[in-house]
VOPAGU-2260 file (C-alpha; in pm, 1 decimal, decimal comma):
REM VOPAGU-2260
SITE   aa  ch    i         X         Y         Z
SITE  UNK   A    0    2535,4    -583,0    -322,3
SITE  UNK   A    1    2313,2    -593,7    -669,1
SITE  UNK   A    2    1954,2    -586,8    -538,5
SITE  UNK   A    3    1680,2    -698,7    -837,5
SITE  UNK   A    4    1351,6    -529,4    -676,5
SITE  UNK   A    5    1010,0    -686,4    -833,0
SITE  UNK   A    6     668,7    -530,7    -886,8
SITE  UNK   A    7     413,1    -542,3   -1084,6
SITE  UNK   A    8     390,8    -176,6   -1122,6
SITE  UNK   A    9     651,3     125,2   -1137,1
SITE  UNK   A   10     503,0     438,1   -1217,2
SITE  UNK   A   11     340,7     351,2   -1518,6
SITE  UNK   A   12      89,8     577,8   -1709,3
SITE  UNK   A   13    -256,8     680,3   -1535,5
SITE  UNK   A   14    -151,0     454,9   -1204,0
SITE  UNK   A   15     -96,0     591,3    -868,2
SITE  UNK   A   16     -49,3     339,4    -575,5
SITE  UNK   A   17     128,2     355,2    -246,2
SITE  UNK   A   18     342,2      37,4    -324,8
SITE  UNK   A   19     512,1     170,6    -651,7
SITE  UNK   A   20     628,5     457,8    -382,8
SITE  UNK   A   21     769,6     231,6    -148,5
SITE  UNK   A   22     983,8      54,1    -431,9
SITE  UNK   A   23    1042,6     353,5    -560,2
SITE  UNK   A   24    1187,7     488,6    -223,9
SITE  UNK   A   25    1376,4     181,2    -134,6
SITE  UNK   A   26    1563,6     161,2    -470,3
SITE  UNK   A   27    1697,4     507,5    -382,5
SITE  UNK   A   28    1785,9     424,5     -50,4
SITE  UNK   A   29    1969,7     100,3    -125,5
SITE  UNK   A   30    2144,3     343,6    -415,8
SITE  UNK   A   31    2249,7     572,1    -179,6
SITE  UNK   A   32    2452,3     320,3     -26,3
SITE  UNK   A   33    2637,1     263,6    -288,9
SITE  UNK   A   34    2441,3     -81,4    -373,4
SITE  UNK   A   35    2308,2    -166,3    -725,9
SITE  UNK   A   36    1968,2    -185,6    -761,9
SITE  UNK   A   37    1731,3    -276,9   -1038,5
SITE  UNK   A   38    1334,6    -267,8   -1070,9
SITE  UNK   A   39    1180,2    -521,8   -1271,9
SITE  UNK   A   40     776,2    -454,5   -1366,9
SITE  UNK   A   41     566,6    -547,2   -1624,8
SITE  UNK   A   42     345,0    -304,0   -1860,8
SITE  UNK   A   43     220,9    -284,0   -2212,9
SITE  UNK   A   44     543,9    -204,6   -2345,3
SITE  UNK   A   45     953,3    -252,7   -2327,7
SITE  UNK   A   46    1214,0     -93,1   -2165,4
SITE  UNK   A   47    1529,3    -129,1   -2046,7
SITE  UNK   A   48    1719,1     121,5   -1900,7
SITE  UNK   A   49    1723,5     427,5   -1608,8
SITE  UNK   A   50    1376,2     529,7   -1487,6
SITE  UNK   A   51    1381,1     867,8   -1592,8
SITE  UNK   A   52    1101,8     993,9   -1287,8
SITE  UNK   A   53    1318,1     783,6   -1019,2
SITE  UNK   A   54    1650,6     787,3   -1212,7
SITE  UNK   A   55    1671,0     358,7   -1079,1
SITE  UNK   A   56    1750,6     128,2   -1349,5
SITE  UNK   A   57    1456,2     -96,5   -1444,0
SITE  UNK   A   58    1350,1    -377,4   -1629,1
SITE  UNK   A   59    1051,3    -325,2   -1794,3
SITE  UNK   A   60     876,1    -584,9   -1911,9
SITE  UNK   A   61     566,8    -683,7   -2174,7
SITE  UNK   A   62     304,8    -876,6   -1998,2
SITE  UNK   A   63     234,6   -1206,3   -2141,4
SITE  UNK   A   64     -92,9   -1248,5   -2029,6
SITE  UNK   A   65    -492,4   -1146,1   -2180,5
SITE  UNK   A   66    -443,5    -778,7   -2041,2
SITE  UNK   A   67    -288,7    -583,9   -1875,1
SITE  UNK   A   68    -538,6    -381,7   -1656,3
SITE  UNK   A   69    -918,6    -275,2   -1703,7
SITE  UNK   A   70   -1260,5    -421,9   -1675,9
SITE  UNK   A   71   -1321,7    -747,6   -1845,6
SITE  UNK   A   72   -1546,0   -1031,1   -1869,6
SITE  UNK   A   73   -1543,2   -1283,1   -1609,0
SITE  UNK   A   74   -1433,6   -1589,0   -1876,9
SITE  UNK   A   75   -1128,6   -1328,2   -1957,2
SITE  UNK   A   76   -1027,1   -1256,7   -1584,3
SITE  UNK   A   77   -1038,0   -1627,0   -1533,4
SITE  UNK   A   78    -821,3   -1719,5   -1800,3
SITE  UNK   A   79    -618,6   -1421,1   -1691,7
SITE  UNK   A   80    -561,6   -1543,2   -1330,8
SITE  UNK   A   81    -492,5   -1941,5   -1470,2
SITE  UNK   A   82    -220,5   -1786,1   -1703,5
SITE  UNK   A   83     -76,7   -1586,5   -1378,8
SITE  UNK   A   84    -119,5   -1809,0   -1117,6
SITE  UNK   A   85     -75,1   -2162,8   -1293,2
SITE  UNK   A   86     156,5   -2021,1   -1581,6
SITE  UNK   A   87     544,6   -1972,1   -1632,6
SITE  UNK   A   88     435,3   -1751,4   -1942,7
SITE  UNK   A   89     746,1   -1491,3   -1844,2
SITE  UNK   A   90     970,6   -1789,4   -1728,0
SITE  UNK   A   91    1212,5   -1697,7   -1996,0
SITE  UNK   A   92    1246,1   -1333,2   -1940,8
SITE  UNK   A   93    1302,3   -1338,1   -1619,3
SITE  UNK   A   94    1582,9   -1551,1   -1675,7
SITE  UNK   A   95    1708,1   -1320,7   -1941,0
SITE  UNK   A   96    1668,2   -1053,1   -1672,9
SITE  UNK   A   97    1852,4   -1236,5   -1384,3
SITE  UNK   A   98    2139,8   -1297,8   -1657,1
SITE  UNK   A   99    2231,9   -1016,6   -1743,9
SITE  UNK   A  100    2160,4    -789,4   -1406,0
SITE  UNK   A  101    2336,2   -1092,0   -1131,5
SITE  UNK   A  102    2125,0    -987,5    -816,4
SITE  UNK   A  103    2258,0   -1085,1    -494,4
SITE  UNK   A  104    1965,0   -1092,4    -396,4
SITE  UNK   A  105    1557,8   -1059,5    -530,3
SITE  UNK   A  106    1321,8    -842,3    -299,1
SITE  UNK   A  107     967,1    -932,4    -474,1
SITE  UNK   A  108     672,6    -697,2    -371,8
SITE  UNK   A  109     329,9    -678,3    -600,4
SITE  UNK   A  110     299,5   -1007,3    -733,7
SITE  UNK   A  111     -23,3    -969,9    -968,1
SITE  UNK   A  112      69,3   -1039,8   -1324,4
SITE  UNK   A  113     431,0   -1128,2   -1198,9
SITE  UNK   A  114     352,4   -1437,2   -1069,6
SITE  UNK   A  115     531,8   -1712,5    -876,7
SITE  UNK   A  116     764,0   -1790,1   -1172,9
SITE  UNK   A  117     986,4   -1529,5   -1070,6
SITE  UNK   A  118    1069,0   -1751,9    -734,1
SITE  UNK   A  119    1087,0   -2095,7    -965,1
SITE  UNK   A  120    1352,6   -1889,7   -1131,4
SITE  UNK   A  121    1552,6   -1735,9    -841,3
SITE  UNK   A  122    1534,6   -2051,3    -701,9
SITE  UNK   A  123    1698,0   -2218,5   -1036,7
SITE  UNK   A  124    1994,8   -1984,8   -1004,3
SITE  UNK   A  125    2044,2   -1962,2    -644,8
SITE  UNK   A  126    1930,9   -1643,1    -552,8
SITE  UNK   A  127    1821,9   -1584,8    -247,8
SITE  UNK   A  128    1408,4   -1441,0    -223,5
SITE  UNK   A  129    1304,3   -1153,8      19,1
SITE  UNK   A  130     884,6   -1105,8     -59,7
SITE  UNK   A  131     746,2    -803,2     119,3
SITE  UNK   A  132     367,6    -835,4     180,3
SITE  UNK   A  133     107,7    -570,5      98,6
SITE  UNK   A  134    -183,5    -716,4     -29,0
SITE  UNK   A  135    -347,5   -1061,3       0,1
SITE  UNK   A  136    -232,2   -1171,1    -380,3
SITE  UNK   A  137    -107,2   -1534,9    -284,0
SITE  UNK   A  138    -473,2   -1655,4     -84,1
SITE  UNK   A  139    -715,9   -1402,7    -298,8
SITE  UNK   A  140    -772,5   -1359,1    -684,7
SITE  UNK   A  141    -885,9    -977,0    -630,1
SITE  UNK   A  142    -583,5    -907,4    -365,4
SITE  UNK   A  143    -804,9    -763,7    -176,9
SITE  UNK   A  144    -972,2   -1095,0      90,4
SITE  UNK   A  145   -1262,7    -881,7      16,9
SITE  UNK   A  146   -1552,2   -1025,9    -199,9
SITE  UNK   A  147   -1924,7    -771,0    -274,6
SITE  UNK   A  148   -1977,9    -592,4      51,6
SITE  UNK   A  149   -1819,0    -797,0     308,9
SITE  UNK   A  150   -1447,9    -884,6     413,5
SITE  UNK   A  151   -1388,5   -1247,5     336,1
SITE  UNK   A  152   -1298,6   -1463,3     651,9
SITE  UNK   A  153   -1093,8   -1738,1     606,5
SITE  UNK   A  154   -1030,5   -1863,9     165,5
SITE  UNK   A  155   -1331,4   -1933,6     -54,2
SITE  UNK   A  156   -1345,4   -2228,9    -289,3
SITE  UNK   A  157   -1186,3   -2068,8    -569,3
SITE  UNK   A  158    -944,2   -1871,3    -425,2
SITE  UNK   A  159    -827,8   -2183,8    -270,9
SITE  UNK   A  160    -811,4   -2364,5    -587,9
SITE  UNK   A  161    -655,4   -2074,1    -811,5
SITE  UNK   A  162    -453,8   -1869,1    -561,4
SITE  UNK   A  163    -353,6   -2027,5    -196,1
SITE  UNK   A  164    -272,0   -2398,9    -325,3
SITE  UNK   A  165     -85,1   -2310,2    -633,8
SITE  UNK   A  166      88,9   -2044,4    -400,9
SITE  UNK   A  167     162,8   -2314,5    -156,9
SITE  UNK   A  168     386,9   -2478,5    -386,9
SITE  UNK   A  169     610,6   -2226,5    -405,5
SITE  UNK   A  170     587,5   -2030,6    -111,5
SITE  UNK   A  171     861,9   -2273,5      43,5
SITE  UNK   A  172    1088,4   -2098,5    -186,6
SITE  UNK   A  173    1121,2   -1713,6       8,7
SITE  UNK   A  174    1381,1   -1707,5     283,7
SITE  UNK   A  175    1278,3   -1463,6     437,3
SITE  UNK   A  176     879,9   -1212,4     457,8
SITE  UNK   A  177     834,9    -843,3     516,9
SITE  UNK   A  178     493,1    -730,7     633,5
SITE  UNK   A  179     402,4    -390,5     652,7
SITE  UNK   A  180     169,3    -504,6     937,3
SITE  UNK   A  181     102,4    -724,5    1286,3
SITE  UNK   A  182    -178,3    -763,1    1093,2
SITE  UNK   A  183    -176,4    -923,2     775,6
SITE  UNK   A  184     129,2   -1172,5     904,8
SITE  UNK   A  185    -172,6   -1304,5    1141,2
SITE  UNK   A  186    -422,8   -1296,5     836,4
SITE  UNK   A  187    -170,3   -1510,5     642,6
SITE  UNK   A  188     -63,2   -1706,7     900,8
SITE  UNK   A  189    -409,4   -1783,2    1000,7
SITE  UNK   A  190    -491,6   -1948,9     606,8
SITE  UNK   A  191     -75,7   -2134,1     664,3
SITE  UNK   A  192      14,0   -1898,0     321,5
SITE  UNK   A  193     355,6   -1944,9     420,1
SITE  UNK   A  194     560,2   -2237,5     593,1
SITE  UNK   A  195     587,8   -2183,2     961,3
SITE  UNK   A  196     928,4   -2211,9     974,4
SITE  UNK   A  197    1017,4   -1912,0     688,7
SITE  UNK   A  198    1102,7   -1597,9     913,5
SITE  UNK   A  199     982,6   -1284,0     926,3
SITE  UNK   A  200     966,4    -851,1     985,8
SITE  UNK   A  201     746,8    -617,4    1049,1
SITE  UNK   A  202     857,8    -344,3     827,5
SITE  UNK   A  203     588,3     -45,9     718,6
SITE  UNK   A  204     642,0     132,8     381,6
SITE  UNK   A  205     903,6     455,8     415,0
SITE  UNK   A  206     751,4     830,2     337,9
SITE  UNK   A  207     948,3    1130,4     300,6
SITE  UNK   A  208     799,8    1489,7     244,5
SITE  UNK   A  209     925,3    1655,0     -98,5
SITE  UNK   A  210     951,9    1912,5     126,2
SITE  UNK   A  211    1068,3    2010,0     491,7
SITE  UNK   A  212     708,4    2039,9     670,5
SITE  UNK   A  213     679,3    2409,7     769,3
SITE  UNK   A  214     529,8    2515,8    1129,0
SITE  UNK   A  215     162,2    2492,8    1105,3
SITE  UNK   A  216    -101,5    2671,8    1278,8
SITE  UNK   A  217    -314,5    2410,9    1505,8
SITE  UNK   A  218    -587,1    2471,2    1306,6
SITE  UNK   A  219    -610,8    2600,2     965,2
SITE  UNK   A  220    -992,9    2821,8    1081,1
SITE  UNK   A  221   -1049,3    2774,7    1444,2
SITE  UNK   A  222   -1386,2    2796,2    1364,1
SITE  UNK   A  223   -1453,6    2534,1    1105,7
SITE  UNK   A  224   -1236,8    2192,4    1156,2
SITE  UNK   A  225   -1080,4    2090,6     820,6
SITE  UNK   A  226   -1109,6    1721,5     739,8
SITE  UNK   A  227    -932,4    1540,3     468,5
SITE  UNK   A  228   -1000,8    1226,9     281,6
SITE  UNK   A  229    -717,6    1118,9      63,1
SITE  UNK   A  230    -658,0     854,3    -207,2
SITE  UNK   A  231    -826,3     595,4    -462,1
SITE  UNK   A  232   -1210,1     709,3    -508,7
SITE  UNK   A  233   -1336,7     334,0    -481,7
SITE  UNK   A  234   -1610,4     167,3    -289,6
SITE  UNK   A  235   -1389,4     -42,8     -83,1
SITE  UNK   A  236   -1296,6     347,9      44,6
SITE  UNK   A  237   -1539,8     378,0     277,0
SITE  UNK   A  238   -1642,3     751,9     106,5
SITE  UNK   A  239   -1984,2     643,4      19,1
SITE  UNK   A  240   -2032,6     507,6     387,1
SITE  UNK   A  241   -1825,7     868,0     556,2
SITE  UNK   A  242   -2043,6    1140,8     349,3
SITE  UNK   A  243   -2384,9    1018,4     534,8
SITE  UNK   A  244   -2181,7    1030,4     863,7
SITE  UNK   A  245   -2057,8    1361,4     783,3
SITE  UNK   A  246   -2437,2    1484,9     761,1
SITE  UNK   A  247   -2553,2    1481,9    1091,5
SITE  UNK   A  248   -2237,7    1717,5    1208,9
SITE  UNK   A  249   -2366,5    2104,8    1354,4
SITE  UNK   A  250   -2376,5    2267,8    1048,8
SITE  UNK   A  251   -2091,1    2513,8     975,9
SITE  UNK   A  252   -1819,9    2396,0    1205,2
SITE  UNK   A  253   -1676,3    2198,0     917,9
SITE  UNK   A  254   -1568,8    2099,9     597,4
SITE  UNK   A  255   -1445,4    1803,7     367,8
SITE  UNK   A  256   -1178,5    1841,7     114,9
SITE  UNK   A  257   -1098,9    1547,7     -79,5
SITE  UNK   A  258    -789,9    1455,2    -306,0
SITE  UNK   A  259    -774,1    1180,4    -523,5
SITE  UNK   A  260    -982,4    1031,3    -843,7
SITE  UNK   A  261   -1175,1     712,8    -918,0
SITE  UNK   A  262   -1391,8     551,7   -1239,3
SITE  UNK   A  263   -1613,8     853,6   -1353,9
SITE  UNK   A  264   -1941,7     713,3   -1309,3
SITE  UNK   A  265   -1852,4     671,0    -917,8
SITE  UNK   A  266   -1692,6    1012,7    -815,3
SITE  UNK   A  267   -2032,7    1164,0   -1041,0
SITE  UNK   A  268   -2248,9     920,4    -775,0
SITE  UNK   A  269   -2024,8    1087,8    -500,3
SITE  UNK   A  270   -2045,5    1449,5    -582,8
SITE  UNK   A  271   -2467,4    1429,5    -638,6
SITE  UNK   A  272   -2429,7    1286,8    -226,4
SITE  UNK   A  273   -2248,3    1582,7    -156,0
SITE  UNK   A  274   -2396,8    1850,7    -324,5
SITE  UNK   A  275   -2530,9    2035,2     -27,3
SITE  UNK   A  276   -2243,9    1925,2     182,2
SITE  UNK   A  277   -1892,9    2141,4     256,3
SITE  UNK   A  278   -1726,9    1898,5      64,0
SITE  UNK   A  279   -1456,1    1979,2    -228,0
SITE  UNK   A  280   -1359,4    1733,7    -437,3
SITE  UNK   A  281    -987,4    1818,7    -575,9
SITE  UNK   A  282    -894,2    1580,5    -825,0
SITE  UNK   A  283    -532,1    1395,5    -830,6
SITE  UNK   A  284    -325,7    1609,4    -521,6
SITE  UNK   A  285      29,0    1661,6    -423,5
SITE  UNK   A  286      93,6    1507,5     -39,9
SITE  UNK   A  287     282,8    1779,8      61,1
SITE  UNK   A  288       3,2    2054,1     -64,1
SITE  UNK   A  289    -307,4    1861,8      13,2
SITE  UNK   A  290    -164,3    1758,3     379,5
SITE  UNK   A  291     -65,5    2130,7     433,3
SITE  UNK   A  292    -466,9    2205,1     419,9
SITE  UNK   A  293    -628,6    1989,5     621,3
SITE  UNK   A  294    -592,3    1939,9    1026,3
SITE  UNK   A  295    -734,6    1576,3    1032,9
SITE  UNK   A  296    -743,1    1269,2     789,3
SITE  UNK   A  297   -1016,1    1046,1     765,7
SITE  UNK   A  298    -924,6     671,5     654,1
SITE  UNK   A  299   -1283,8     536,3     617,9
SITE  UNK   A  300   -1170,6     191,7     416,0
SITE  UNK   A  301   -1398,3     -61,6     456,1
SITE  UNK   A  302   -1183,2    -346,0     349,9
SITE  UNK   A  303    -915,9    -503,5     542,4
SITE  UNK   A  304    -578,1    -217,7     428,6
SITE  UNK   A  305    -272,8    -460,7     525,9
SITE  UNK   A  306    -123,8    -101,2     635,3
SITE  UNK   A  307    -256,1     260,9     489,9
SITE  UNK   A  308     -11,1     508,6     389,7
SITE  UNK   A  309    -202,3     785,6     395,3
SITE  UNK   A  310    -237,9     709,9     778,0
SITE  UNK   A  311     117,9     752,4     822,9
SITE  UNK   A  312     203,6     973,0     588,6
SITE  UNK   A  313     -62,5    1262,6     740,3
SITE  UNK   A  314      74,1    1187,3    1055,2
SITE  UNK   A  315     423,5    1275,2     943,0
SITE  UNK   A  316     295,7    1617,7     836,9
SITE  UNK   A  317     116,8    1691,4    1145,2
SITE  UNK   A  318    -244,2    1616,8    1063,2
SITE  UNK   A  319    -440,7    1429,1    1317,2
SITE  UNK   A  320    -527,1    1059,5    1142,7
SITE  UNK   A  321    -871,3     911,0    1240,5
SITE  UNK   A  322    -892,1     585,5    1073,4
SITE  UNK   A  323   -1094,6     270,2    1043,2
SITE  UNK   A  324   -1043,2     -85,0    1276,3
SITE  UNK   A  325    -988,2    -229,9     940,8
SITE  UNK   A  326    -654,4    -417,1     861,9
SITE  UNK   A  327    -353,7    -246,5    1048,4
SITE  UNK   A  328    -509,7      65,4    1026,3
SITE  UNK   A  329    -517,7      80,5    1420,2
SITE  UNK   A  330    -141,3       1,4    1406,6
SITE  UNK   A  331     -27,0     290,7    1183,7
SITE  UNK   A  332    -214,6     525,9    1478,6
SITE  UNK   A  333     -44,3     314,6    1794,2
SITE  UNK   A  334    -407,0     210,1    1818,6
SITE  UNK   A  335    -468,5     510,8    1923,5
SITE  UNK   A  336    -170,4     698,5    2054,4
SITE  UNK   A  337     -95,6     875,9    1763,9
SITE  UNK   A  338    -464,1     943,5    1599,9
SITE  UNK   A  339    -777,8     800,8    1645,4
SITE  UNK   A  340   -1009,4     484,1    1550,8
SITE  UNK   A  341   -1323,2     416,9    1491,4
SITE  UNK   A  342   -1589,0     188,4    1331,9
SITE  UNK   A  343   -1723,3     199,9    1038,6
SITE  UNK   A  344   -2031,8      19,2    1147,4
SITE  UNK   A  345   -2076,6     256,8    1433,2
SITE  UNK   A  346   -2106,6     633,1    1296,1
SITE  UNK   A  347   -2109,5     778,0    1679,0
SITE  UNK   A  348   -1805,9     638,9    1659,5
SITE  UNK   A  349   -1662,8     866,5    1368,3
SITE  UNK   A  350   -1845,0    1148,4    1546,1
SITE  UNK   A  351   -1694,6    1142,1    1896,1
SITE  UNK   A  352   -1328,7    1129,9    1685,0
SITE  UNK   A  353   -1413,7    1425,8    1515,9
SITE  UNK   A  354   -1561,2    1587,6    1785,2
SITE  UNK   A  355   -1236,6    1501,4    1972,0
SITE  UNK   A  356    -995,5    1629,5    1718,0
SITE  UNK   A  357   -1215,2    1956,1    1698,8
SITE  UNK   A  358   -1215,9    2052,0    2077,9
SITE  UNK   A  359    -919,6    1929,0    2239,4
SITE  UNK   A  360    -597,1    2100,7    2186,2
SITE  UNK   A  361    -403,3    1893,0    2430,9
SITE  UNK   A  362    -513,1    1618,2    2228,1
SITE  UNK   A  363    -374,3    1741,1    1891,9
SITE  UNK   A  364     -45,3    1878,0    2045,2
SITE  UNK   A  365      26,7    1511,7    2219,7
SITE  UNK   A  366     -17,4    1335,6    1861,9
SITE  UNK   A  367     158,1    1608,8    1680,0
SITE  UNK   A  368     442,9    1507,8    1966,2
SITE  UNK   A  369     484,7    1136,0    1904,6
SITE  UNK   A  370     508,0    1151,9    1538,7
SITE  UNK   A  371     791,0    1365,7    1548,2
SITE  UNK   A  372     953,8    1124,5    1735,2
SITE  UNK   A  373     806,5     842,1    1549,7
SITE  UNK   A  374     785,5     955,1    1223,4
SITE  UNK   A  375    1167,9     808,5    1214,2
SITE  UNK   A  376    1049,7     462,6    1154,5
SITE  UNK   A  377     896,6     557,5     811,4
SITE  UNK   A  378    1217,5     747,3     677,6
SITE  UNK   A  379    1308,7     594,7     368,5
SITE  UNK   A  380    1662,1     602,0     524,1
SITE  UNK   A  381    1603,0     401,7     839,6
SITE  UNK   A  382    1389,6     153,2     651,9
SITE  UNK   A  383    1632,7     117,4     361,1
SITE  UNK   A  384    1879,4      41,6     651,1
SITE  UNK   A  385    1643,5    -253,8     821,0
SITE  UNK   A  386    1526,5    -370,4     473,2
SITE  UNK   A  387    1958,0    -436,7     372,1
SITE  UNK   A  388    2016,4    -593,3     747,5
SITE  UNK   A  389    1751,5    -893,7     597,8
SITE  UNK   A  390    1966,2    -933,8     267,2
SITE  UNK   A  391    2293,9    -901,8     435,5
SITE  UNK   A  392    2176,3   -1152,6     666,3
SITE  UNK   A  393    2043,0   -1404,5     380,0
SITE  UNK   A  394    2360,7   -1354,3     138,8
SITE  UNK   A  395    2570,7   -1424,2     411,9
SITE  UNK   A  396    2401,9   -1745,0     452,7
SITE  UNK   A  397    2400,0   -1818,4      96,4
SITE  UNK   A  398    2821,7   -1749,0      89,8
């Protein structure tokens, strides 16, 4: 089968993101079955040819748009959004793409400066659509349902007029949805993104160590519980809102370490909160180092994550996840079976996971126990294997 994967993003320069992994990890898989696979992405440049990092074949192409990433005046990110969401700007590429790789089959995923067209055009030549769901692209113009401080419920005025109705029009076009969570299918079918009638999977991203995870003690210091927070340094992070938390914890019986980067400005603003705090800020970290150093994972975001990597992927390496009832956080935890949750309005909340995680080993040794027997769902292997039973399915139809 010759599988054309789409997404805005594919490991280009200075971006990290947990959906460029998943692509990234599903192209293999798919190749490892002997299938053909192709990425398409956009950027500020061409190429054409095998992804040397991932060593998948992609399509790389020039955004036609105002820019490409970056803070801009409002007047600019309107006209951006009206070229991206009303547009067929990259109509003619994509056709020059489809040409000349034949998919069976086109498996879209980040849709932000990709755009709808790419369905108009699948649709043209008869190619049957897969769209996997991450963020909230087709009903928000930040991708985020998240607008200020506050989680947006239901679709403002303008991201009814400039995202959900033109995405209505073509939304008819997929055969078939992925979510990565119970979750964000309800949040979109809630706002009728897609028709009722278009079927759908629950399917979470895949993670595999770059390593086999080594036996690790059940606590790194006995006396001093080691808490991680992982990932993008950005308000919607809930790191801001955690460090105040963190405060009112006996003094001495822990200690933060944190992995990841963010605008300048911000991360300064967060190390002048912590400066009398146990808190290390790492920079840009490894998975398989940083998870190796930490016995429990706090996921403090504030906006609604359709699903949360890092939630799973600490699990898989035996840290304890505590994360937020935001999104389908609770689902990457079993709501509970396989971590913790708390909320973010409620600090005590926070506290009595910590103090949880800190004091009760039979605790830690029952969640250590179901991921190794769930962590099987998020091998790239067994999700590579439900993601091809949805295209089988849908080129069989087509032939």
């Amino acid at each position: 089968m010759r599988v054309l994967l789409v997404s805005r993003n594919y490991f280009p320069a200075h971006v990290h993101g947990g959906a460029q992994v998943s692509v990234s990890q599903l192209a293999q898989g798919l190749q490892a079955r002997g299938h053909a696979v192709a990425v398409l992405n956009v950027d500020d440049h061409a190429h054409e040819g095998i992804h040397e990092a991932t060593g998948v074949p992609e399509y790389r192409l020039p955004l036609r748009n105002l820019y490409l990433r970056g803070e801009q005046s409002a007047p600019k990110r309107i006209g951006w959004h009206l070229i991206d969401r009303l547009g067929d700007r990259m109509a003619a590429d994509y056709r020059r793409v489809l040409r000349d790789f034949r998919p069976d089959i086109i498996n879209t995923h980040v849709m932000a400066g990709i755009g709808t067209t790419i369905w108009r055009v699948a649709a043209e030549q008869r190619v049957p659509i897969v769209h996997r769901v991450s963020d909230y692209y087709l009903m928000c113009l930040n991708s985020g349902h998240r607008k200020g401080e506050s989680n947006c419920v239901g679709v403002c005025g303008s991201c009814r007029a400039l995202a959900l109705t033109p995405a209505r029009r073509r939304t008819p076009l997929v055969q078939h949805i992925i979510y990565v969570s119970e979750k964000i299918r309800s949040i979109y079918d809630e706002n009728g993104v897609f028709p009722r009638d278009v079927p759908s999977t629950i399917l979470t991203g895949a993670y595999q160590p770059k390593r086999p995870v080594p036996p690790r003690p059940d606590l790194i210091d006995p006396s001093c519980l080691t808490i991680g927070f992982f990932g993008r340094l950005s308000p919607e992070k809930g790191l801001e809102e955690l460090l105040p938390m963190l405060r009112t914890l006996p003094a001495g019986g822990w200690r933060l370490r944190i992995g990841g980067d963010g605008k300048p400005d911000y991360v300064n603003k967060l190390k002048q909160m912590a400066a009398d705090l146990p808190v290390t800020f790492l920079g840009v970290q490894k998975p398989d180092d940083f998870y190796a150093a930490i016995d429990t994972l706090v996921v403090s975001s504030l906006w609604d994550e359709p699903s949360g990597r890092v939630a799973f992927e600490s699990g898989i390496h035996g840290v304890i996840p505590i994360v937020a009832s935001r999104g389908g956080l609770p689902e990457m935890v079993a709501f509970g079976e396989r971590g913790l949750v708390f909320d973010p309005e409620a600090p005590a909340t926070l506290l009595a996971a910590i103090a949880r995680v800190r004091e009760d080993r039979a605790f830690r040794d029952q969640v250590r126990a179901r991921w190794l027997v769930d962590r099987r769902d998020y091998d790239p292997d067994v999700v590579a294997e439900r993601t091809l039973a949805v295209y089988e399915r849908l080129v069989g139809e087509r032939l």
